[in-house]
LUMGUVEX-311726 format. One line per field, with one value per atom (N, C-alpha, C, CB): residue number from 1; residue in three letters; atom name; x, y, z. Coordinates in steps of 0.05 Angstrom, whole numbers, plus 5000, padded with zeros to 4 digits. Each point is the difference from the previous one (the first is absolute). Glycine has a CB too. Layout:
N
seq	(NUM; ...) $
type	(ALA; ...) $
atom	(CA; ...) $
east	(X; ...) $
north	(Y; ...) $
up	(Z; ...) $
# end
This chain:
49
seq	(1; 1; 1; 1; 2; 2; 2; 2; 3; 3; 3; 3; 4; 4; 4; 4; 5; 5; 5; 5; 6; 6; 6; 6; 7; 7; 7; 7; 8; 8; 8; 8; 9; 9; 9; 9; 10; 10; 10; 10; 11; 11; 11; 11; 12; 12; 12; 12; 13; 13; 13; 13; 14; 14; 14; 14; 15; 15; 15; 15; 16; 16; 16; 16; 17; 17; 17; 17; 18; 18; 18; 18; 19; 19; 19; 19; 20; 20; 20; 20; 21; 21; 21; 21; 22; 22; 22; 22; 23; 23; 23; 23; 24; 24; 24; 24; 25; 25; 25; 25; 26; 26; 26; 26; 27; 27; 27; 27; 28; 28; 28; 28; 29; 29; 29; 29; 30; 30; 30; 30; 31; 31; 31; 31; 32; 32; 32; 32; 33; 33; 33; 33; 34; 34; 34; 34; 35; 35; 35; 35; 36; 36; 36; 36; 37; 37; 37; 37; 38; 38; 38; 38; 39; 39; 39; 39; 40; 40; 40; 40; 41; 41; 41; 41; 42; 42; 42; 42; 43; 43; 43; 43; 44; 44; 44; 44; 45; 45; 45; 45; 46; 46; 46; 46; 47; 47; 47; 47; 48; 48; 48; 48; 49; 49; 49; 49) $
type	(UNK; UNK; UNK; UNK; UNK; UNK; UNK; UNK; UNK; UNK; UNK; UNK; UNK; UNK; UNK; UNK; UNK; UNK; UNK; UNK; UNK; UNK; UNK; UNK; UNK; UNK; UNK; UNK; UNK; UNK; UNK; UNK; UNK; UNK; UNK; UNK; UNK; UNK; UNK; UNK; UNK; UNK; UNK; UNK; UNK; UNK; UNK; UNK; UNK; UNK; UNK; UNK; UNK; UNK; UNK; UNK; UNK; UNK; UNK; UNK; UNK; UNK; UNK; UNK; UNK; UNK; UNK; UNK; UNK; UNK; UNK; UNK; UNK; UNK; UNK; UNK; UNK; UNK; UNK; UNK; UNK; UNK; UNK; UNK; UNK; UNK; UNK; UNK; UNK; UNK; UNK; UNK; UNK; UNK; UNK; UNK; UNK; UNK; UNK; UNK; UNK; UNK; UNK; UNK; UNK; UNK; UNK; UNK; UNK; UNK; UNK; UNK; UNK; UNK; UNK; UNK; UNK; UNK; UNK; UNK; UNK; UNK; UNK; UNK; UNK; UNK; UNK; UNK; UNK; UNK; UNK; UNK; UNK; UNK; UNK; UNK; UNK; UNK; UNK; UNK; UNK; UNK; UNK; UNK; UNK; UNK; UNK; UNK; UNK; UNK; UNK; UNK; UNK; UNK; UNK; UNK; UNK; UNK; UNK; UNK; UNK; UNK; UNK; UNK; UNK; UNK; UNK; UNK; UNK; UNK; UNK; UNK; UNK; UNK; UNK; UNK; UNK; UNK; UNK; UNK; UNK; UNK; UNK; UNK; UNK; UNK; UNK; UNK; UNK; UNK; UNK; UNK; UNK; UNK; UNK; UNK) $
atom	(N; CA; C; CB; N; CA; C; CB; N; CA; C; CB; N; CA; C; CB; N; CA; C; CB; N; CA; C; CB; N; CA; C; CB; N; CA; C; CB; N; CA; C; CB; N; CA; C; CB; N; CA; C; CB; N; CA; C; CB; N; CA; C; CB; N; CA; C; CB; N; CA; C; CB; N; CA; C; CB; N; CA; C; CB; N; CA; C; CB; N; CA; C; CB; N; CA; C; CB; N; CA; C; CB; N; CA; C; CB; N; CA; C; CB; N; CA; C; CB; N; CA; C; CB; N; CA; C; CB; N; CA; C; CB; N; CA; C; CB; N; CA; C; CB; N; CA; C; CB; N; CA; C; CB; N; CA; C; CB; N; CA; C; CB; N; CA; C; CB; N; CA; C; CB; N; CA; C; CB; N; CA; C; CB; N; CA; C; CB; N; CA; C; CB; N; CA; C; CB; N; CA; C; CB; N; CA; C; CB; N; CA; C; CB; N; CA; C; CB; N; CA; C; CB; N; CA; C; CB; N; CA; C; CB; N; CA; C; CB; N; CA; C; CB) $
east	(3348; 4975; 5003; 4992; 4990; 4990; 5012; 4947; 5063; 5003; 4991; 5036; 4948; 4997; 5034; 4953; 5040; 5024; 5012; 4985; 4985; 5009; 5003; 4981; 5015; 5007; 5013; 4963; 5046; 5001; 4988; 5029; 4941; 4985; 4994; 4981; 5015; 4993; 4968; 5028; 4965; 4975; 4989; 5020; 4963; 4993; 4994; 4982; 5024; 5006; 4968; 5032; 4950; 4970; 4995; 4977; 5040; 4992; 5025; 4978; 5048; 5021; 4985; 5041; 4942; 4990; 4975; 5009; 4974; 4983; 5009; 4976; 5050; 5015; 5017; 4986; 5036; 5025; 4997; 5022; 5004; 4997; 5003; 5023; 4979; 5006; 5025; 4970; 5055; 5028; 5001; 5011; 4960; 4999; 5011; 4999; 5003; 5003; 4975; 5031; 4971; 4984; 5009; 4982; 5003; 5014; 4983; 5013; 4966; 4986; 4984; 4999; 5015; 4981; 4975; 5044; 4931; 4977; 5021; 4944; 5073; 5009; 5017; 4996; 5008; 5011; 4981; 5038; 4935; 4978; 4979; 5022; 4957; 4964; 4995; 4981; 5009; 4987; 4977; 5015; 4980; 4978; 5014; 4964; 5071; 5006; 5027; 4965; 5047; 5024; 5006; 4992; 4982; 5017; 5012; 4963; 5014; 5009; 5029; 4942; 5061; 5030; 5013; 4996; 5006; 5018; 5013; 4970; 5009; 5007; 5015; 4964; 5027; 5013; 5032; 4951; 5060; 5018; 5016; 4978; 5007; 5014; 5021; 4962; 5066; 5017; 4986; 5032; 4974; 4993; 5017; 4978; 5008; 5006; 5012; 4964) $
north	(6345; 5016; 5016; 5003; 4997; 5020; 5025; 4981; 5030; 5033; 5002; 5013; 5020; 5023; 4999; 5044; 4949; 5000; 5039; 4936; 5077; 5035; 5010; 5009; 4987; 5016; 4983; 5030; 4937; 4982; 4994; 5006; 5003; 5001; 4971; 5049; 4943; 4968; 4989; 5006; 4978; 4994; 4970; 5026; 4972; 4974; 4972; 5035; 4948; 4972; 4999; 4966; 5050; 4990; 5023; 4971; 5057; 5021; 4993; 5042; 4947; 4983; 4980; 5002; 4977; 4983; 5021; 4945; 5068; 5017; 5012; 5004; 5010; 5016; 5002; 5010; 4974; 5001; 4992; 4984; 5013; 4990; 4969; 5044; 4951; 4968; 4996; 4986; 5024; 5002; 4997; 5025; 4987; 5009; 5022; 4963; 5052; 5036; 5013; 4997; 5023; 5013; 5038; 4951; 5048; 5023; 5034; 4961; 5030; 5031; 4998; 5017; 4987; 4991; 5018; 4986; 5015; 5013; 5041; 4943; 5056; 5021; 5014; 4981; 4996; 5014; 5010; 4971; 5019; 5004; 4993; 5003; 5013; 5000; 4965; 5053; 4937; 4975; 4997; 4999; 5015; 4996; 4993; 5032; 4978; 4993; 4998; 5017; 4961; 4982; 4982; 5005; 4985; 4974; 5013; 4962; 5051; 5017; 5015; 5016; 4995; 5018; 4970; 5055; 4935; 4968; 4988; 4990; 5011; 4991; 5019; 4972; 5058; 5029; 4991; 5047; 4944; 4996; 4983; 5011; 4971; 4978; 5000; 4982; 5003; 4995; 4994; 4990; 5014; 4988; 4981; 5033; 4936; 4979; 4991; 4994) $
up	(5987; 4996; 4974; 5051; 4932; 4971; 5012; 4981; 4996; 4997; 4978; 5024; 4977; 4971; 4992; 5020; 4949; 4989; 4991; 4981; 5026; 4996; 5017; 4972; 5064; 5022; 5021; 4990; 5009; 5018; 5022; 4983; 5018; 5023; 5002; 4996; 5030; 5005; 4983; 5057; 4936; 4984; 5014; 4950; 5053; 5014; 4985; 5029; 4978; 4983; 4974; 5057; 4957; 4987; 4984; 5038; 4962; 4983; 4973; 5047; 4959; 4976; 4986; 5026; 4994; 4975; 4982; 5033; 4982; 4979; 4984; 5023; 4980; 4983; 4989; 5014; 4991; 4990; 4963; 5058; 4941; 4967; 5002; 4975; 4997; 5006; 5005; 4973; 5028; 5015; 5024; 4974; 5047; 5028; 5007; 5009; 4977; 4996; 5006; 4962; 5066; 5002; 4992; 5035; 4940; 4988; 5013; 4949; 5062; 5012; 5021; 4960; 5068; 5028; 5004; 5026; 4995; 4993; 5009; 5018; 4988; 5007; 4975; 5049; 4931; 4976; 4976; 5013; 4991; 4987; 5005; 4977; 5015; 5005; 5002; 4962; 5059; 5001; 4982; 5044; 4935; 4988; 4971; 5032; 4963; 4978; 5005; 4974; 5048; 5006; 4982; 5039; 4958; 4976; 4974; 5011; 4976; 4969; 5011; 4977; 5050; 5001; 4998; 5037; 4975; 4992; 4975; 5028; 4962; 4978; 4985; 5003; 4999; 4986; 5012; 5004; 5018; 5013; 4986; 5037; 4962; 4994; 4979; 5016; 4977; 4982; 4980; 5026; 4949; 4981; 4991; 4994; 4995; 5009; 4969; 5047) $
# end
């Protein structure tokens, strides 16, 4: 099962494919940030590649 790669909270198979990166990194669950701007925190997350 997906985890937030910032709090290890569990993430559900269908909120990883909406969100994760292309790695399958889910870098900010709706509890690590505003559901209105999860993806943009994601990407802010994300390694630079």
């Amino acid at each position: 099962m997906p985890t937030c790669d910032h709090c290890s909270a569990h993430v559900s198979d269908q909120f990883a494919r909406v969100f994760a990166d292309e790695t399958g990194q889910v870098h900010a669950c709706p509890s690590c940030s505003a559901n209105a701007g999860i993806a943009e925190v994601a990407r802010e997350r994300a390694p630079e590649a």
